[in-house]
C-alpha positions in Angstrom: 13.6 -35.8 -4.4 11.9 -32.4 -5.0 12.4 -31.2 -1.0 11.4 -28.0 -0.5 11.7 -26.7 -3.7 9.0 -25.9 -6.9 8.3 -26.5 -9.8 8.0 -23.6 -12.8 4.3 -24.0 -12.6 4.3 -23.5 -9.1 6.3 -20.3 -8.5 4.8 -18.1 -11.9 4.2 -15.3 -9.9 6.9 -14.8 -6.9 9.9 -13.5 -8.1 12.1 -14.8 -5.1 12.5 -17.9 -6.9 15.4 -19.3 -9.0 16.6 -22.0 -10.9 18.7 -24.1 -8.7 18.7 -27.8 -9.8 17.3 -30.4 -11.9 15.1 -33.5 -10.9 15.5 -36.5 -13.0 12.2 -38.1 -14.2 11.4 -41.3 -16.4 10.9 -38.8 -19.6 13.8 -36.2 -19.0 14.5 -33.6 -16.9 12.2 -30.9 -14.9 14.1 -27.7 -13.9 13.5 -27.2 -9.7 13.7 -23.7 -8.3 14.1 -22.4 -4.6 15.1 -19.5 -2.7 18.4 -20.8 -1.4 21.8 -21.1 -3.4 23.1 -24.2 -3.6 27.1 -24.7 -3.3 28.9 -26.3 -6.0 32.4 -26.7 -4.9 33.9 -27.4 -7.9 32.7 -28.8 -11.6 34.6 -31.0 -14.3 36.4 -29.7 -16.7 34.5 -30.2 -20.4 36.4 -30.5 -23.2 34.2 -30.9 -26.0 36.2 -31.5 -29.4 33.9 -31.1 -32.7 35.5 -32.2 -35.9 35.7 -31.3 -38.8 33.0 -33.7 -40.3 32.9 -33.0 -44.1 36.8 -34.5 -44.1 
């Protein structure tokens, strides 16, 4: 649910705003910005392994 924050199109001219989450659509995802950090306490570990392919 965008909340209180804004979309790109909506904030092209007030610095004040950041990135600070993304909403989920039917077609992808938007980027939503607002003035206030959110927390993350903590994030997964990725370990992304990329073989060799030509093998």
């Amino acid at each position: 649910m965008k909340g209180a924050y804004k979309y790109l199109k909506e904030i092209t001219e007030n610095g004040a705003y950041y990135q600070v989450a993304w909403q989920k659509l039917a077609d992808g995802y938007v980027a939503l910005y607002g003035t206030t950090p959110i927390q993350i306490r903590s994030l997964p570990t990725l370990n992304d392994i990329f073989e060799d392919e030509e093998g």
